[in-house]
C-alpha positions as a Markdown table, in Angstrom:
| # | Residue | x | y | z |
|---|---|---|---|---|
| 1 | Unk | -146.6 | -63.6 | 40.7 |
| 2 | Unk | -148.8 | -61.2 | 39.4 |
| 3 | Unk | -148.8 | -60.4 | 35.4 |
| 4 | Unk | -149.7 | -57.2 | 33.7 |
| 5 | Unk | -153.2 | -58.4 | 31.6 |
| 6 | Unk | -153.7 | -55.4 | 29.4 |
| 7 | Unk | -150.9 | -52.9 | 27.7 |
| 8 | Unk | -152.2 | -49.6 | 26.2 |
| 9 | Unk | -152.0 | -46.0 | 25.9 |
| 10 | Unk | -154.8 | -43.4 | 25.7 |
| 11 | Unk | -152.7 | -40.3 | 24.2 |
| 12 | Unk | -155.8 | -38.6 | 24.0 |
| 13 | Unk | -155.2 | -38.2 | 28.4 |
| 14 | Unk | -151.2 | -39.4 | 28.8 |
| 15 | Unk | -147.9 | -38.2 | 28.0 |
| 16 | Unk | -146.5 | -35.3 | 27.7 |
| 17 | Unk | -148.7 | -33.4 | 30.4 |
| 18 | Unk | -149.1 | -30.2 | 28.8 |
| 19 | Unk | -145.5 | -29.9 | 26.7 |
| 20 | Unk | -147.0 | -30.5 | 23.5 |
| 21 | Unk | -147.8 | -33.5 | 21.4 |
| 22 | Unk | -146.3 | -36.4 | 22.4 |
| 23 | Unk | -144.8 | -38.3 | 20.0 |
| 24 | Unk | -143.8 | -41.4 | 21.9 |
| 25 | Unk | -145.0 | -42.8 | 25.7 |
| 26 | Unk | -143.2 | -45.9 | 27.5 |
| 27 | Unk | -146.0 | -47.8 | 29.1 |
| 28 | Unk | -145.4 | -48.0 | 33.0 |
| 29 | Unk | -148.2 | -49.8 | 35.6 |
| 30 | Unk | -150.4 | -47.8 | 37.7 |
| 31 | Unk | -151.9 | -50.1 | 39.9 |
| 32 | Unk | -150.1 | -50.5 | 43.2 |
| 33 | Unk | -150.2 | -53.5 | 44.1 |
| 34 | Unk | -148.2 | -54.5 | 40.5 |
| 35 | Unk | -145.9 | -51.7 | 41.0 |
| 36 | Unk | -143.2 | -54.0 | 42.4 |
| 37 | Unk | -143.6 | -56.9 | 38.5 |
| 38 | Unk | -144.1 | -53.4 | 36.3 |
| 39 | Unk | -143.3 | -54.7 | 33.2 |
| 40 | Unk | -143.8 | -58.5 | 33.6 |
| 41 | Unk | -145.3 | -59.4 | 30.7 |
| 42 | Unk | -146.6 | -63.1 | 30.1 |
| 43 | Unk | -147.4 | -64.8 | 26.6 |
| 44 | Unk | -151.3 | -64.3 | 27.6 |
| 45 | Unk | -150.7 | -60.2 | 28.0 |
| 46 | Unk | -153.3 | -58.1 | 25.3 |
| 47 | Unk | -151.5 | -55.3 | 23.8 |
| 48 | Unk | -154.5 | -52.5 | 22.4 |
| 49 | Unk | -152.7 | -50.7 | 19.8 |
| 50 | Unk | -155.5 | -47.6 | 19.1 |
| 51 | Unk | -155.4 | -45.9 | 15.6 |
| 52 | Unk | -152.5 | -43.8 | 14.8 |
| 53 | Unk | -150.5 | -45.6 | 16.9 |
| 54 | Unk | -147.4 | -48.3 | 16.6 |
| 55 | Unk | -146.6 | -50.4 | 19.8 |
| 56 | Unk | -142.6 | -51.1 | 20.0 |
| 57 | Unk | -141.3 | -53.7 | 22.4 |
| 58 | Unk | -137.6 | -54.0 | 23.8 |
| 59 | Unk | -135.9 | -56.7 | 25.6 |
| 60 | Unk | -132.8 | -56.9 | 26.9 |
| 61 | Unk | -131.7 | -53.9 | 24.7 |
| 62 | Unk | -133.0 | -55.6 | 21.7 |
| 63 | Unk | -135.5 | -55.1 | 19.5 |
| 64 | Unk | -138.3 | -57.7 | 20.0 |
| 65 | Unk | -140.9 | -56.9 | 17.9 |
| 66 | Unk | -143.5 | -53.9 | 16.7 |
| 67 | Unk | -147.6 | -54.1 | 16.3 |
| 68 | Unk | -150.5 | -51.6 | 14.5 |
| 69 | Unk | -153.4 | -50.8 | 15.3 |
| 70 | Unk | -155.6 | -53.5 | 16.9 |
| 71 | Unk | -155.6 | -55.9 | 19.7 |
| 72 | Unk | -152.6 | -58.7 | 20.1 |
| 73 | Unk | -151.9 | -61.4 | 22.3 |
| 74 | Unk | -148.2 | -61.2 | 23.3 |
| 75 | Unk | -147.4 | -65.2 | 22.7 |
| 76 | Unk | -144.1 | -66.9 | 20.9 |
| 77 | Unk | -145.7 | -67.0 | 18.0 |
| 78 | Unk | -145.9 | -63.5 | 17.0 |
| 79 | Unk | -143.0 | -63.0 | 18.8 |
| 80 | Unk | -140.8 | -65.6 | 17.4 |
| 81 | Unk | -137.4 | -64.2 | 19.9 |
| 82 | Unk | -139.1 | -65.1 | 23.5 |
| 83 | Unk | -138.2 | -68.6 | 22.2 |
| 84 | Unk | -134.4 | -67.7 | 22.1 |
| 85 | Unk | -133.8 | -65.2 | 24.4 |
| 86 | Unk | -136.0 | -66.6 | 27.3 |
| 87 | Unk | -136.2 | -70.3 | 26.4 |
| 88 | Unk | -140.4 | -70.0 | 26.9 |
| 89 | Unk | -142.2 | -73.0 | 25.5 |
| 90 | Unk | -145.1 | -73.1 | 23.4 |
| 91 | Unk | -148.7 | -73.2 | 25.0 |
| 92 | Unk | -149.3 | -71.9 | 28.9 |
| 93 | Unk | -148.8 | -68.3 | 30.8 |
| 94 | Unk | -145.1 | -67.8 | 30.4 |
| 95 | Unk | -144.3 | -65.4 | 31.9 |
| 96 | Unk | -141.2 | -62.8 | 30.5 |
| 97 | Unk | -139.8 | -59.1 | 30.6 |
| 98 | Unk | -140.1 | -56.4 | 28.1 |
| 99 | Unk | -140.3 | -52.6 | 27.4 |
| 100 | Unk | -143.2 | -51.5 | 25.6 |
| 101 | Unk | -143.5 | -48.3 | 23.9 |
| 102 | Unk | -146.4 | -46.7 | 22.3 |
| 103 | Unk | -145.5 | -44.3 | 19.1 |
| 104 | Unk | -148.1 | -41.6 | 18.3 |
| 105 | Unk | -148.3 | -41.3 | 14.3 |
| 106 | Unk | -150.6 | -38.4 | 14.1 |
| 107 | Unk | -149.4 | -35.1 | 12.1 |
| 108 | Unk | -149.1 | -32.3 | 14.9 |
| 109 | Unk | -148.5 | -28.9 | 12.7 |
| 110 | Unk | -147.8 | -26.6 | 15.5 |
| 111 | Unk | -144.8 | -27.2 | 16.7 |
| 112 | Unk | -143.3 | -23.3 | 17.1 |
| 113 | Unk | -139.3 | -22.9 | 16.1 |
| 114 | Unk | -137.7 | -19.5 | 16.1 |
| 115 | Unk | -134.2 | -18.4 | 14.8 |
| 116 | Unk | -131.2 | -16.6 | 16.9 |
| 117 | Unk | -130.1 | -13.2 | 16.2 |
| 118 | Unk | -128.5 | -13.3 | 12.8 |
| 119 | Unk | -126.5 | -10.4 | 10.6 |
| 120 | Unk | -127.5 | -9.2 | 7.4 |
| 121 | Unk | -126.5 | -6.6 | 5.2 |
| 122 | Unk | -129.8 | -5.4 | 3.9 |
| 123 | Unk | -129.9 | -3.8 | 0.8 |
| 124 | Unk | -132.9 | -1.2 | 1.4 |
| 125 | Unk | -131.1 | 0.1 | 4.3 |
| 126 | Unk | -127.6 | -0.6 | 3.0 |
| 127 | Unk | -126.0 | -1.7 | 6.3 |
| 128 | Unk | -126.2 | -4.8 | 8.5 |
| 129 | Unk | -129.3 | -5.5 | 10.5 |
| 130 | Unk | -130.0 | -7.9 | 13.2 |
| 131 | Unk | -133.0 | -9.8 | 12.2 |
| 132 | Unk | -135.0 | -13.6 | 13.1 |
| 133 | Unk | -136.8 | -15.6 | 11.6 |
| 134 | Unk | -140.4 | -17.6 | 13.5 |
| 135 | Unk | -142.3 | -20.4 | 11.5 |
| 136 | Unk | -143.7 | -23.4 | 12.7 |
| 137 | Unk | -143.4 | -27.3 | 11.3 |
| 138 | Unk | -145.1 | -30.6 | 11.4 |
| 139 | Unk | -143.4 | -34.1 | 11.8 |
| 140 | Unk | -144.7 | -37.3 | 11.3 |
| 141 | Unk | -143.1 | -40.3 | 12.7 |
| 142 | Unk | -142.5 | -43.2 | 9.9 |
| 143 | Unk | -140.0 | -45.2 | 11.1 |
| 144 | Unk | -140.9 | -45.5 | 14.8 |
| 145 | Unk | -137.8 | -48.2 | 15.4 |
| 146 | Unk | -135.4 | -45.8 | 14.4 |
| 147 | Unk | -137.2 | -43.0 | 16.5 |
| 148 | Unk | -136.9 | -45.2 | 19.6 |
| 149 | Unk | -133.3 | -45.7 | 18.6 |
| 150 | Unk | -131.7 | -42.5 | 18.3 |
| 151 | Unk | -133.7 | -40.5 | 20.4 |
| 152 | Unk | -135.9 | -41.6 | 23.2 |
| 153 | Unk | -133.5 | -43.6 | 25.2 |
| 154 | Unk | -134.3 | -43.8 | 28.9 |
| 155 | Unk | -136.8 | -41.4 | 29.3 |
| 156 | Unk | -141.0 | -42.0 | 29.8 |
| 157 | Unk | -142.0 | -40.0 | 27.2 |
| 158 | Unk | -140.7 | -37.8 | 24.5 |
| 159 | Unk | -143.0 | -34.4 | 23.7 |
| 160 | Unk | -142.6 | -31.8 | 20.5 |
| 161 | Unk | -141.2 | -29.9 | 23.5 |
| 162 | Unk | -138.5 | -32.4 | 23.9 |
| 163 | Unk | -138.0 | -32.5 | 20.5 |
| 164 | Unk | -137.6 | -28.6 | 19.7 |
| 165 | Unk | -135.2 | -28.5 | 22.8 |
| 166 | Unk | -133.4 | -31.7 | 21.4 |
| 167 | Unk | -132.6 | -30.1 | 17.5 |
| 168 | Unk | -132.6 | -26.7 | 18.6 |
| 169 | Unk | -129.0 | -26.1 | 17.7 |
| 170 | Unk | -129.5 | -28.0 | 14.3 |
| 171 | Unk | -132.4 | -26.4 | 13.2 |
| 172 | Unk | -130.9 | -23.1 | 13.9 |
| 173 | Unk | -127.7 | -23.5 | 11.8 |
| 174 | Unk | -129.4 | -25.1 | 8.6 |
| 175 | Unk | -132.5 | -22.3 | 9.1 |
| 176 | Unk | -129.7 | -19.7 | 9.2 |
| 177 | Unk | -128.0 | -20.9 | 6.5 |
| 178 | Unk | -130.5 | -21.4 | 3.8 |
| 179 | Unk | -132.3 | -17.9 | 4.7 |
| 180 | Unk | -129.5 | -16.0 | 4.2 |
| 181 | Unk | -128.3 | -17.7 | 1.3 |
| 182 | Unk | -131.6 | -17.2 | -0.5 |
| 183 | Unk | -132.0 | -13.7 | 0.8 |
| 184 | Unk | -128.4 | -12.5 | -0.5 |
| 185 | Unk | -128.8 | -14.3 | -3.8 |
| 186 | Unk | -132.5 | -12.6 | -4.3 |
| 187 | Unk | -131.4 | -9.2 | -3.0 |
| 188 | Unk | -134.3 | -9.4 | -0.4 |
| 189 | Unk | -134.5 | -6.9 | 1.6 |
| 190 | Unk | -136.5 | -6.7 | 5.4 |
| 191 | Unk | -139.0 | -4.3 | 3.3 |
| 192 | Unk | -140.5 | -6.6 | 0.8 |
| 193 | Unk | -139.3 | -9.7 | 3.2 |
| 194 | Unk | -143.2 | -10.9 | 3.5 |
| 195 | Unk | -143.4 | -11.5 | -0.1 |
| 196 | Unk | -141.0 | -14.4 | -0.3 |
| 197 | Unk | -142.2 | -16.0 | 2.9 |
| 198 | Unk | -143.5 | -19.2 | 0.7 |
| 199 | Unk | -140.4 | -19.6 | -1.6 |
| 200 | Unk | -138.4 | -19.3 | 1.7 |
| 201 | Unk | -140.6 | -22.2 | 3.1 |
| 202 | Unk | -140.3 | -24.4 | 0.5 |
| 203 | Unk | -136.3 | -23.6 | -0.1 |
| 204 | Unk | -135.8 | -25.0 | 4.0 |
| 205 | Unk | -138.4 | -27.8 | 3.9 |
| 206 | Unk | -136.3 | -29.1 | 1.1 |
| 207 | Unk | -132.7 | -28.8 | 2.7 |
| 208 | Unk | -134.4 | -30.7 | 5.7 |
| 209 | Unk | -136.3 | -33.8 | 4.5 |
| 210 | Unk | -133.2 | -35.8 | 4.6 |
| 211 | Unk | -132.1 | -34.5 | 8.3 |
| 212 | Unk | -135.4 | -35.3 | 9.5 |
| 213 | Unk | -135.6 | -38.6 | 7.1 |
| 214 | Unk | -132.6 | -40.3 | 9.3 |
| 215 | Unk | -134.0 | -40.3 | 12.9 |
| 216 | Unk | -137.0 | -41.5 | 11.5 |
| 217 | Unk | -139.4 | -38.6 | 10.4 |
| 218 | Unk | -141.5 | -37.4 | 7.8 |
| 219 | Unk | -141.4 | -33.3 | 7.3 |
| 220 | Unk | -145.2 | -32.6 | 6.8 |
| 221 | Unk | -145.1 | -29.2 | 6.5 |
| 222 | Unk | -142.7 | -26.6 | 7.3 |
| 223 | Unk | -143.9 | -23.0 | 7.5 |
| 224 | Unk | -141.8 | -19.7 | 7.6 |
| 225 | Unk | -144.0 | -17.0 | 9.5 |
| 226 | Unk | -142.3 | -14.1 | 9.7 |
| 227 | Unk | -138.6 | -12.9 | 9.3 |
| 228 | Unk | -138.6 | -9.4 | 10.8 |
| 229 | Unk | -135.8 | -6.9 | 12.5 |
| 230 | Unk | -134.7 | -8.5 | 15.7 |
| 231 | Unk | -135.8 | -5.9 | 18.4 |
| 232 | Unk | -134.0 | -7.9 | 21.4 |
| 233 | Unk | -130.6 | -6.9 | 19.9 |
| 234 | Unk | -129.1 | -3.4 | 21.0 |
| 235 | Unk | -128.6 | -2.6 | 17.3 |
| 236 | Unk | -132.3 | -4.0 | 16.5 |
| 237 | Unk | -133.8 | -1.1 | 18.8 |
| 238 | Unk | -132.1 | 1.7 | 17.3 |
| 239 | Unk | -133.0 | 0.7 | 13.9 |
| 240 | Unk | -136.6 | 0.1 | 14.8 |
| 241 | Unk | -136.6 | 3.5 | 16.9 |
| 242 | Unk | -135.2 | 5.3 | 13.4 |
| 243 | Unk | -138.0 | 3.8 | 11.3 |
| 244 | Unk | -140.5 | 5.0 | 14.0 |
| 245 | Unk | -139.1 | 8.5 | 13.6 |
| 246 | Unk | -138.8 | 8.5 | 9.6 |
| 247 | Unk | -142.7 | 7.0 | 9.3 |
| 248 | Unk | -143.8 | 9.9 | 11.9 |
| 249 | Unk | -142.1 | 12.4 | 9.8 |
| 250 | Unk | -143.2 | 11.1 | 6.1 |
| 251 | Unk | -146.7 | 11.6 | 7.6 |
| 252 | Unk | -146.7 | 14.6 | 9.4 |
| 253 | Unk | -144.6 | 16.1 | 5.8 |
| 254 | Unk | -141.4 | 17.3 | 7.9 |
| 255 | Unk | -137.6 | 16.5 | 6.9 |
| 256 | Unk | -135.0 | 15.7 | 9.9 |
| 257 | Unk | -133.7 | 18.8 | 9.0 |
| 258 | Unk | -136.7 | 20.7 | 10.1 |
| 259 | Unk | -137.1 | 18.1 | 13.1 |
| 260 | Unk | -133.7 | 19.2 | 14.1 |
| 261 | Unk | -134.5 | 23.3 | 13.8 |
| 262 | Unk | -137.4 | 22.3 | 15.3 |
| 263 | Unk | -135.2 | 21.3 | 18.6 |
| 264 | Unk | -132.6 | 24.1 | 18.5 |
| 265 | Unk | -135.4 | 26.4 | 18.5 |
| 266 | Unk | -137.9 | 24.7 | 21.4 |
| 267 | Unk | -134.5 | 24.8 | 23.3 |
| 268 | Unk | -133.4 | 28.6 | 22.8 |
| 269 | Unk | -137.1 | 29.3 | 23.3 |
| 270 | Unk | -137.0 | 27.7 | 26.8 |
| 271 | Unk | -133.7 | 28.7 | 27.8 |
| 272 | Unk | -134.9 | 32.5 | 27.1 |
| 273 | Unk | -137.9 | 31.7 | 29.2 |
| 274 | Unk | -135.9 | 31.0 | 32.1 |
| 275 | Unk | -133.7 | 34.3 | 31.5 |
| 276 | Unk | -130.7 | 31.9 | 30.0 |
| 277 | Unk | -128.9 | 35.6 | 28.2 |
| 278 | Unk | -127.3 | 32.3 | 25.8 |
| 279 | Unk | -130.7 | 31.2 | 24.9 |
| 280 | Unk | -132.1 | 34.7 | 24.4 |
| 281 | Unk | -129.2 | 35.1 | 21.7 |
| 282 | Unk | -129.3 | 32.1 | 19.6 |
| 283 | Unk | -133.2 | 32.6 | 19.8 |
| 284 | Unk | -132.5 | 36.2 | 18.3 |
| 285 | Unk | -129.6 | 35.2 | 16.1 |
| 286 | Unk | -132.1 | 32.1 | 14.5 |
| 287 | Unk | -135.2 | 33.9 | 14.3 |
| 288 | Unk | -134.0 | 36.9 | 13.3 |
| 289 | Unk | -136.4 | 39.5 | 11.7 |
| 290 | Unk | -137.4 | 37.1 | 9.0 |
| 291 | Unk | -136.3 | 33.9 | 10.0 |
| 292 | Unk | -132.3 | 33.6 | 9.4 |
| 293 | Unk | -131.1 | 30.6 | 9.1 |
| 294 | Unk | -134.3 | 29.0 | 11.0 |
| 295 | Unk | -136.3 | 30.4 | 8.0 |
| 296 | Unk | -133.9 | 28.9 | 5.5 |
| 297 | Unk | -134.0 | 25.2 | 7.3 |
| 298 | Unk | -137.5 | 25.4 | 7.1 |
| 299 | Unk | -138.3 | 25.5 | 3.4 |
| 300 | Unk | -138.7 | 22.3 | 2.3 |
| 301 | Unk | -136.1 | 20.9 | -0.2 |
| 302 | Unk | -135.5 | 17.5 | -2.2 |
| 303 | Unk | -133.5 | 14.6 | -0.3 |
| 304 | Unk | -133.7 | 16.8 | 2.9 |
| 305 | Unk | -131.1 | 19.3 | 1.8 |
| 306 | Unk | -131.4 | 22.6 | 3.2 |
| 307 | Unk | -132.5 | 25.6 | 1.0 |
| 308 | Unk | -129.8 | 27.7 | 2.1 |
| 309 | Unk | -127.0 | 24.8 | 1.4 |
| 310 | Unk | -128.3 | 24.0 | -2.3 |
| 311 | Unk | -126.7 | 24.1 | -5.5 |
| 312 | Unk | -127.3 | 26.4 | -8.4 |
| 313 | Unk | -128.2 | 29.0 | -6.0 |
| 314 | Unk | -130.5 | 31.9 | -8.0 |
| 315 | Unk | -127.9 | 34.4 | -9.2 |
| 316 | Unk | -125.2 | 32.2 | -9.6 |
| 317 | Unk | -125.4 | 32.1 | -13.2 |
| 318 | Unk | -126.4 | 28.0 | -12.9 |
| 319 | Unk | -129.7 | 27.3 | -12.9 |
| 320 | Unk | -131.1 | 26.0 | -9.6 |
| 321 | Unk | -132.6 | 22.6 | -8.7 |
| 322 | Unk | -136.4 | 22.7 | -8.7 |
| 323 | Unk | -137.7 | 22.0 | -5.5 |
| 324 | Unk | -140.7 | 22.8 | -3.3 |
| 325 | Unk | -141.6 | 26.3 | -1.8 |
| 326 | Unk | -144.1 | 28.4 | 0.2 |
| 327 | Unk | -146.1 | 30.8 | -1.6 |
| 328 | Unk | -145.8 | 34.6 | 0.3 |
| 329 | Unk | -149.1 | 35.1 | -0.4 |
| 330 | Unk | -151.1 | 31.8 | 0.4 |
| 331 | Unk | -148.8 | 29.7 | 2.0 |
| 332 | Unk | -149.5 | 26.8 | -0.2 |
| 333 | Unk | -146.5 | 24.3 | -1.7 |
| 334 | Unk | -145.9 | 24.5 | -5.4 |
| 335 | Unk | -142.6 | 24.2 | -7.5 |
| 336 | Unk | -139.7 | 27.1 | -8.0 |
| 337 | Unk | -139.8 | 25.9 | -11.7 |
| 338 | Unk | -143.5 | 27.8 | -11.7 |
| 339 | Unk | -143.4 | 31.7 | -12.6 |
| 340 | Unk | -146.7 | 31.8 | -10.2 |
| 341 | Unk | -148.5 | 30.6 | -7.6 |
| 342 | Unk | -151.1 | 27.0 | -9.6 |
| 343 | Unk | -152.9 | 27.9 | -6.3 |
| 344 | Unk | -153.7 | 31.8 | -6.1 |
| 345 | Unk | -151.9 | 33.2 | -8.8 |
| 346 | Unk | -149.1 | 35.3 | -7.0 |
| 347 | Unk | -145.8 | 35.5 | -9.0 |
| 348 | Unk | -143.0 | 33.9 | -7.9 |
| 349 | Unk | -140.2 | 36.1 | -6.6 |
| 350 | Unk | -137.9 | 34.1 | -5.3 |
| 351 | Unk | -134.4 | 35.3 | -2.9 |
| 352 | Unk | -131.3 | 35.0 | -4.8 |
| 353 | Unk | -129.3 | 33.4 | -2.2 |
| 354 | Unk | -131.9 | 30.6 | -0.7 |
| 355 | Unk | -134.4 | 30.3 | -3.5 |
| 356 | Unk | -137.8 | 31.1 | -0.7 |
| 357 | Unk | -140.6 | 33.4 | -2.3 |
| 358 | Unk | -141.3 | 36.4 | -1.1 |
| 359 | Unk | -143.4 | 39.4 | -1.5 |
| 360 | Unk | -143.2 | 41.8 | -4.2 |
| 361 | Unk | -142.8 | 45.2 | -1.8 |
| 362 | Unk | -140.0 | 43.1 | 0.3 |
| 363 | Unk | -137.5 | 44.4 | 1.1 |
| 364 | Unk | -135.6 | 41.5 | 2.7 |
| 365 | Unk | -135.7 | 37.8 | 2.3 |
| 366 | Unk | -138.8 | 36.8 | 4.6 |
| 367 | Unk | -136.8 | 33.2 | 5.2 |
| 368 | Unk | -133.0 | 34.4 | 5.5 |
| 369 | Unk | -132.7 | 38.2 | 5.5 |
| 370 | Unk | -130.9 | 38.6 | 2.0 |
| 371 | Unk | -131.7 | 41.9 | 0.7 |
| 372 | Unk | -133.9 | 41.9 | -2.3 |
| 373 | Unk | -133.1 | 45.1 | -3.7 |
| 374 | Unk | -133.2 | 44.4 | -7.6 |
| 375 | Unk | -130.8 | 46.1 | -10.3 |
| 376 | Unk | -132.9 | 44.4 | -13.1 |
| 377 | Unk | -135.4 | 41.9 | -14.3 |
| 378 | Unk | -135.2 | 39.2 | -16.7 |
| 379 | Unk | -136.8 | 40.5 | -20.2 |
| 380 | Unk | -137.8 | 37.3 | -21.3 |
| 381 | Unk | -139.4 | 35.9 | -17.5 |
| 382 | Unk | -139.6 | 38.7 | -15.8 |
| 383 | Unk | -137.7 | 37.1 | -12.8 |
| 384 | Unk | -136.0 | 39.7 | -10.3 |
| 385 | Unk | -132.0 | 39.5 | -10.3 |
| 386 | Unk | -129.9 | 40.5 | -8.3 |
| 387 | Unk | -127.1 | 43.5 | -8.5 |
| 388 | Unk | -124.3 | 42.2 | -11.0 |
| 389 | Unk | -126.8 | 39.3 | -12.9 |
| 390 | Unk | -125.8 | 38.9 | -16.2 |
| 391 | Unk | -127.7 | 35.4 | -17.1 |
| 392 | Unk | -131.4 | 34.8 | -15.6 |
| 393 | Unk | -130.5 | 31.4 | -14.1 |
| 394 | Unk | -134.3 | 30.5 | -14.6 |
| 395 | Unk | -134.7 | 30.8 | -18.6 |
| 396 | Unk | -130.6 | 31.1 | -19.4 |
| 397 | Unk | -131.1 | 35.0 | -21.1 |
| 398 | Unk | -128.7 | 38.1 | -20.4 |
| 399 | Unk | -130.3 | 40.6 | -18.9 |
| 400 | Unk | -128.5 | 42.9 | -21.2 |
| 401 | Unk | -124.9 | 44.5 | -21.6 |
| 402 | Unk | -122.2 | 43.2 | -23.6 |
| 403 | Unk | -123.0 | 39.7 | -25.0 |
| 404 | Unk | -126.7 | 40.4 | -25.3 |
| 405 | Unk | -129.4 | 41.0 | -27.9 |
| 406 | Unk | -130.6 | 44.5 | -27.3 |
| 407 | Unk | -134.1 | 43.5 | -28.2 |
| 408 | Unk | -134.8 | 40.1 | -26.4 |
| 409 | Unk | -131.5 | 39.9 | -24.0 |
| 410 | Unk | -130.1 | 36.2 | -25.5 |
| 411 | Unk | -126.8 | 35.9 | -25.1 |
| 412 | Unk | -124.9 | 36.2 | -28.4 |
| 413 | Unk | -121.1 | 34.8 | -29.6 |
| 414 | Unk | -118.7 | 37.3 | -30.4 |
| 415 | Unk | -119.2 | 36.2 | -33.9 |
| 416 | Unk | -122.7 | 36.3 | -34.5 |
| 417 | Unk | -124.1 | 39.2 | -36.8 |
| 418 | Unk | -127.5 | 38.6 | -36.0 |
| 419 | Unk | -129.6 | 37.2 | -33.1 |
| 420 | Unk | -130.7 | 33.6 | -33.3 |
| 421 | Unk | -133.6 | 33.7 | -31.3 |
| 422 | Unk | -135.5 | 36.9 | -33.0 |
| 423 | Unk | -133.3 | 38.0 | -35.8 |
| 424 | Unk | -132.2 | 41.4 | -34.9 |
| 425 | Unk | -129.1 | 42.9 | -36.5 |
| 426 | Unk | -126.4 | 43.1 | -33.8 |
| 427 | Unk | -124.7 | 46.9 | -33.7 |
């Protein structure tokens, strides 16, 4: 009968051929002419243990005995149970069978785990967005009997492959479960996500030390790497499209508003060009000869409101919203609050219905076509009104009439005998 001399395990060349570490190897003979007495072992057998490993030996389904680093002869004394279970005497080449299984201990720190498509209401967006988590972790194996035990089995080997497969169910439930926990409690949103990626770590490496702990691990490091919108979902792709059109927009200074007239208008335009008579007249009716309601959707407004669609229009007797407009003369932004132009000085005449400036010899609204036609100006501002304007709506004066001071124009109670901003005696 022929014996097996040496046991050992190079895990530097064996294992888990190319599935990632391997964490544990069962030791199998490759010489054929043993391949028929595999694992018979005699009490003159040299187990080589290399460093970082732990040699585990089983015998009929029992434990028989573990070894570190270093070379052992496999005799009854330090293996006291080959005297029960197989009756062997002391001294001579007795010979016996047993399993032996080689545990690596080294730290591998790249074992990849990623997340299923989860649900979270996220507070920057203010609805529910699919999104995933991807980190990696590192085990270290401390208790290799329980390791053998509970997970390896029957199999020849047992990778960080096996391993992800093995607790991929587990590790998604308790991942899911802490990260959104700690993301709803924190009011984290996918936005500022990145900054809490260490917190995050530390909050799961915690809620898993004693999962790992019972089949026999050490967590060594556990590493969130990114937790981002899950683009594989339907839901995910629309959301990511959206944020590529609203980043393309902030950049290029256009609202969806304008995006949209943008369209209508591209459209009409090339329905006209093919002699579509529908085209031709919603190109006519938008364009207009100053613009129309194109014009109007084109000035650019706080919060992507439309000009035309604001409140506290001018002439209304509230006073309007400051937002952004075009100067008539050199087409530079500045502020309706301004009486002129910070950039080349042109005064500010802005439309009474949509608020855009205009020129002072226009006749019409160059943005919506409202006639300009003035029946007074503001003697305080000088702002143009429109027919019927009582109060300026830009420095809250009356224009004059009833109700006003005959010298500056403020508006005056019934019972006031003199004006309270310059003191003239009311007639």
């Amino acid at each position: 009968m022929a014996f097996i001399d040496v046991v050992s395990w190079d895990n530097s060349s064996s294992g888990a051929s190319g599935d990632g570490p391997a964490f544990a190897w069962k030791f199998r003979e490759t010489d054929p002419r043993k391949i028929d007495h595999s694992m018979e072992l005699s009490t003159f057998t040299q187990l080589v243990v290399r460093e970082s490993q732990e040699a585990v030996l089983f015998t009929k389904g029992q434990f028989l005995g573990k070894f570190g680093p270093g070379k052992h002869t496999l005799n009854t004394e330090n293996l006291p149970l080959l005297r029960n279970l197989f009756g062997l005497p002391f001294g001579g080449k007795n010979p016996f069978f047993a399993e032996v299984w080689f545990v690596n201990k080294v730290v591998p720190l790249n074992i990849d785990w990623t997340t299923t498509s989860m649900m979270y209401h996220d507070p920057d967006y203010n609805a529910m967005v699919p999104i995933r988590a991807v980190g990696r972790y590192g085990l270290k194996v401390k208790d290799a009997e329980r390791f053998l035990i509970k997970l390896v089995g029957a199999a020849k080997d047992f990778s960080a492959t096996d391993l992800t497969d093995h607790f991929q169910g587990a590790m998604n439930a308790k991942t899911k479960s802490v990260l959104l926990s700690y993301m709803q409690a924190q009011r984290i949103g996918i936005k500022s996500i990145s900054a809490y990626l260490e917190p995050l770590s530390q909050a799961l490496k915690a809620s898993m030390l004693a999962f790992w702990e019972d089949y026999g691990f050490n967590l060594e490091g556990f590493y969130i790497t990114s937790v981002e919108i899950d683009d594989s979902h339907p839901d995910g792709r629309r959301i990511m499209e959206a944020i590529g059109r609203q980043s393309a927009q902030v950049i290029a200074g256009y609202s969806w508003q304008q995006a949209k007239a943008f369209e209508v208008a591209e459209n009409a335009v090339d329905a006209a060009g093919k002699g579509g008579m529908l085209g031709a007249l919603m190109m006519t009716s938008m364009m207009g000869t100053g613009g129309g309601a194109m014009g109007a959707m084109l000035q650019p407004s706080p919060g992507g409101v439309p000009a035309s669609g604001a409140s506290g229009q001018v002439g209304s007797g509230v006073a309007p919203v400051p937002r952004e407009v075009f100067c008539s003369n050199c087409s530079k932004k500045y502020s309706s609050s301004s009486k002129f132009c910070p950039h080349c000085g042109d005064p500010y005449v802005p439309c009474p219905r949509c608020g855009a400036d205009n020129d002072k010899a226009a006749r019409r609204c160059v943005s919506c076509g409202t006639p300009l036609e003035s029946a007074a100006s503001c003697p305080k501002c000088g702002m143009q009104l429109p027919l019927g304007t009582i109060v300026c709506p830009r420095c809250v004066r009356g224009v004059g009439g009833t109700g006003t001071c005959s010298k500056c124009g403020s508006l005056l109670a019934p019972e006031d005998g003199f004006c309270s901003e310059c003191g003239t005696k009311v007639v």
